[in-house]
KEDO-454275 format. One record per residue (C-alpha): residue in one letter; z, x, y. Coordinates in pm, whole numbers, plus 50000, padded with zeros to 5 digits. Layout:
N
aZXY...
REM end
This chain:
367
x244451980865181x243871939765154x240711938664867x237821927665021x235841920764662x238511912164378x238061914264022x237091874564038x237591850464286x239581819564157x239971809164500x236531802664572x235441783264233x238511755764314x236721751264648x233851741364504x234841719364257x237931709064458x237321672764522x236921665764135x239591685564035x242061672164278x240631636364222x241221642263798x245101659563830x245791629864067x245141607463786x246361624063548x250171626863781x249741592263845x249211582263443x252021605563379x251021609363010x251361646062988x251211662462666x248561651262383x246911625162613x243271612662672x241971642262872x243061663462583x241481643962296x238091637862538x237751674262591x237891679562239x235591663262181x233431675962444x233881713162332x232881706162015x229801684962107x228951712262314x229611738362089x227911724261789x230861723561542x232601699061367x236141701761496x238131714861818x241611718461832x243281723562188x246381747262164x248701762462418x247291797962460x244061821062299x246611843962130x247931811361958x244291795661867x244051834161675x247651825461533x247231792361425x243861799761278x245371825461037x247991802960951x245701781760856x243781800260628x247001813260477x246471850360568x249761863660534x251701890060401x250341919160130x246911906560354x244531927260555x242981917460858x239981940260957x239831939061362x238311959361638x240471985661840x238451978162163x240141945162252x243281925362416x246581934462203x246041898062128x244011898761864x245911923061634x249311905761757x248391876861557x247551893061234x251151903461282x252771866761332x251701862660993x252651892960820x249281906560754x247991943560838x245261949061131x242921978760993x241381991461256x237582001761185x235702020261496x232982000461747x229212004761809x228352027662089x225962008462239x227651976562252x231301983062187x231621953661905x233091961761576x230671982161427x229541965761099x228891995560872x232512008260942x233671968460834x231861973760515x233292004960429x237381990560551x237251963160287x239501969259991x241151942859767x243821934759970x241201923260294x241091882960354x239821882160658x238011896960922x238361893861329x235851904361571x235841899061901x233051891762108x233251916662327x233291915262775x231041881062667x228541900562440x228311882962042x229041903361816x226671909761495x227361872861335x224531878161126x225671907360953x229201898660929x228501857560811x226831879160493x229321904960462x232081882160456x230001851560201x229711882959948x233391889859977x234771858259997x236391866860280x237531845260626x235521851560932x237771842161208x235851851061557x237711859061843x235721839562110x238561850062425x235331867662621x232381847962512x232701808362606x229161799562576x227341834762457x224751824962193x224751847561892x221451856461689x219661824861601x221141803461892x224381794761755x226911793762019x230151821461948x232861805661802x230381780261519x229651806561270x232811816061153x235211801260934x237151796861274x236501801161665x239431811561886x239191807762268x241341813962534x241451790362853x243461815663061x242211815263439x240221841163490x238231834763162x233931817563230x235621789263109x239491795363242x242181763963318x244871766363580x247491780263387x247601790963009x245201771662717x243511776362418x241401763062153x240501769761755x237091754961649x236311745261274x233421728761042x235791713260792x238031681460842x240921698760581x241211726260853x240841706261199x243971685761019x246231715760924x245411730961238x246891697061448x250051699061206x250541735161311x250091730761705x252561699161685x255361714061486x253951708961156x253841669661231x250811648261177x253081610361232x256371612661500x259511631361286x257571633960982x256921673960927x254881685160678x254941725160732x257081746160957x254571747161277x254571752561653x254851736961997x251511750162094x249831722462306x247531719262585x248841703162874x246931672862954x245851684663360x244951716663202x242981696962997x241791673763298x240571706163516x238831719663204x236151688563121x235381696863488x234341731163445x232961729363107x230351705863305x229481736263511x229921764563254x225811774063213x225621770663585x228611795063616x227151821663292x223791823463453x224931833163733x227381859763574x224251870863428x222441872663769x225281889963895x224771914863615x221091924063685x221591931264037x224331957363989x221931967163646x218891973663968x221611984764233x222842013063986x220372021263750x219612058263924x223292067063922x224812089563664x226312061163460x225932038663183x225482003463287x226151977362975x223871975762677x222391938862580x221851933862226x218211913962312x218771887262002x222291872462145x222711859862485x225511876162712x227681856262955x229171887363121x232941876563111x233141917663211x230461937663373x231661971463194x230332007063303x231082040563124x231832067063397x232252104563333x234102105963717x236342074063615x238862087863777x237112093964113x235272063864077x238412044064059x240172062064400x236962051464573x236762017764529x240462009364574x240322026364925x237372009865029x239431973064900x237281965464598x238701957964279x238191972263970x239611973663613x239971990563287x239521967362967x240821986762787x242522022362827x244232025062529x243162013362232x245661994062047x245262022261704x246842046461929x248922018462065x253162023961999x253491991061877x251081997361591x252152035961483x253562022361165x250582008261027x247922032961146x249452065561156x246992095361199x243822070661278x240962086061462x238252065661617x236222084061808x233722062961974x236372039962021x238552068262235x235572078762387x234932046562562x238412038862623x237752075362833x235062062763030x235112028763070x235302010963399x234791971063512x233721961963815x233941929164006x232551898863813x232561861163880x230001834263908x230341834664271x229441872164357x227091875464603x224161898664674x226141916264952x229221920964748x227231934364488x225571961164728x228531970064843x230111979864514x226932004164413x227362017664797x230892027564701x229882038064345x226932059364460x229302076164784x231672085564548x229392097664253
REM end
């Protein structure tokens, strides 16, 4: 059966905006400077205006902002790297690149971020950084973890692939408290380009610099190399259709948000757990995640009436075959019990009020 409510509808958001995105690739085709060119350095610049930092640097891809961030805090081999389980292979991948281990410590139960007392208890002497990600758009416990990591010395490199524009305790935006802020541009992200992108942020000059060096194969000045980097840059009409959308990105979280409280009214009597909102942080609802004891049946029912839904994430990458070396004989248990039960439904700015109804229909027929 055709779906008749997808995950998120890409489709729909290019309609809208398509007269200024068509109008901005145009020019950019027709200026045919493609890689490292104005758009790029403008939106920048506008990211980091926006986000209240210091520094952006575009890259190619979120998994590379997480790379190149590492790199440039020299995390590398003999390191550790505590992460979160719950989250995009991604994120541990790139403690990898550089030779470090991922320790895997287990999440909160309520909001299914790394769970701070378990972060405390994971750092030994080897640790030098550690990576949380802000979870289906929800900020993680920056608070807790900017003072944990300030009385260990260690990095705090936030994984920001969920979260464009979620405002942690205090107001900061995700990805200006730590050391570093990784984001990922991919398409179906609140803030999401027409292909792959990515971006690290940073307060200090010294990083923004080694950063640019490691995106541009270690080259600050044309054949002049002063590391071993990367070709990890943003095109320049991904750049073009992202200054576009970062114009409308509170328009498009506050209406994620709205999206959320009607399915949080449409399903509070059913036997379910809708999401938890920590109440000092602001959520942008990149997922609307559910825990479901009937996942299973749940799952059947809304694929055969043609609504989409998803699992972020059914295995969690400790019991994950490409880690089994490193974290043999791990046991997380709120980790694997959400991994059980978890269950996304359809999310996008765009939603409507019918959709929405008809997705808790579904939910409550089959429940």
């Amino acid at each position: 059966m055709s779906l008749t409510i997808p995950m998120v509808d890409l489709q729909i958001q290019y309609q809208t905006l398509q007269a200024e995105i068509d109008t901005e690739v145009a020019k950019v085709l027709g200026d045919a400077r493609f890689i490292l060119g104005p758009n790029v350095h403008a939106f920048e610049e506008e990211v980091a205006a926006y986000l209240g930092v210091a520094h952006a640097v575009s890259c190619a891809s979120g998994t590379d902002a997480l790379h190149l961030a590492l790199r440039a805090a020299d995390v590398g081999p003999g390191d550790e790297v505590i992460t979160t389980p719950f989250t995009f292979i991604a994120t541990a991948e790139a403690i990898c690149y550089v030779g470090a281990t991922p320790v895997f410590v287990d999440i909160d139960p309520l909001t299914f971020n790394i769970d701070i007392a378990r972060v405390e208890a994971a750092i030994s002497e080897r640790t030098a950084a550690v990576l949380p990600v802000h979870l289906y758009g929800q900020p993680a416990d920056m608070k807790a973890l900017r003072a944990l990591c300030d009385a260990h010395r260690l990095w705090l490199i936030e994984d920001c692939a969920q979260s464009f524009g979620a405002r942690a305790e205090g107001g900061a935006y995700t990805g200006s408290i730590g050391e570093f802020g990784c984001f990922s541009f991919f398409p179906s992200k609140n803030l999401g380009c027409y292909g792959d992108g990515g971006l690290v942020t940073t307060s200090t000059e010294t990083m923004a610099n080694r950063l640019r060096k490691l995106r541009n194969h270690g080259s600050s000045a044309q054949y002049e190399h002063d590391l071993v980097g990367y070709n990890s840059r943003l095109d320049e009409i991904q750049a073009a259709v992202l200054r576009i959308k970062l114009r409308h990105i509170d328009r498009f979280n506050a209406s994620r948000r709205a999206a959320a409280q009607r399915y949080d009214a449409l399903l509070e009597a059913l036997p379910l757990r809708v999401p938890c909102r920590d109440p000092h942080v602001t959520h942008v609802f990149h997922q609307y995640t559910v825990l479901c004891k009937a996942r299973d049946l749940v799952v059947k029912a809304l694929r055969d009436a043609g609504i989409a839904c998803a699992i972020y994430y059914p295995r969690p990458l400790h019991q994950q075959k490409a880690f089994s070396g490193m974290v043999a004989g791990v046991s997380l248990p709120v980790t694997e019990g959400v991994a059980r039960d978890c269950l996304s439904l359809p999310m996008y700015p765009e939603l409507t009020d019918a959709q929405a109804q008809r997705v808790a229909e579904v939910l409550a027929a089959a429940l």
